[in-house]
C-alpha positions, 0 to 999 in steps of 0.5 A: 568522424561518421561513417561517410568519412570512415569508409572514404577513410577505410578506402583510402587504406585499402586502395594502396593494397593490403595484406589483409584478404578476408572479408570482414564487416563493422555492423555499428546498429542504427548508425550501418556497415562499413564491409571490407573485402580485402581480396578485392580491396574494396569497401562499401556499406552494404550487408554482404556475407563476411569471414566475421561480423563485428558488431560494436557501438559507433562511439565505442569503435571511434574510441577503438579507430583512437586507440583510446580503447582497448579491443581486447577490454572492449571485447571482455568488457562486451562493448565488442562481439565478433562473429564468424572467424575470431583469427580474422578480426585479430588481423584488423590491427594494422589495418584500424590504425590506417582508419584514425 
């Protein structure tokens, strides 16, 4: 999978509405963004202002997108860093695994 296909993917789920309403953005390095605005159920690439920021490796969040890895080891292990709102990146459960 690359991020074109992720974020038609993350806009599929997003489309049919969610109880997801905050704004949350995937900063994956070189590779982009994929930002959600869940109270307008839309998904870009773009850098915009977020509720938190979760900064991980592409490889490492397509093991997380699997369910091959953990996040909260990923998290201890520093493979995953979430700034902003810690509460809002606990709420992306349901929605990562509309995303494999």
């Amino acid at each position: 999978m690359d991020l074109a296909e992720l974020t038609s993917k993350a806009q599929a789920a997003m489309a049919g509405g969610s109880d997801f309403s905050k704004k949350v953005k995937f900063d994956f390095g070189d590779t982009g963004q994929l930002y959600i605005d869940g109270g307008s159920n839309t998904v870009s690439n773009e850098d915009a202002e977020a509720d938190a920021t979760i900064k991980v490796d592409w490889d490492d969040f397509q093991k997380l997108a699997a369910g091959e890895l953990d996040p909260t080891m990923a998290f201890m292990q520093g493979k995953l860093k979430v700034l902003g709102d810690m509460s809002v990146a606990m709420q992306l459960q349901g929605l990562m695994s509309k995303f494999a």
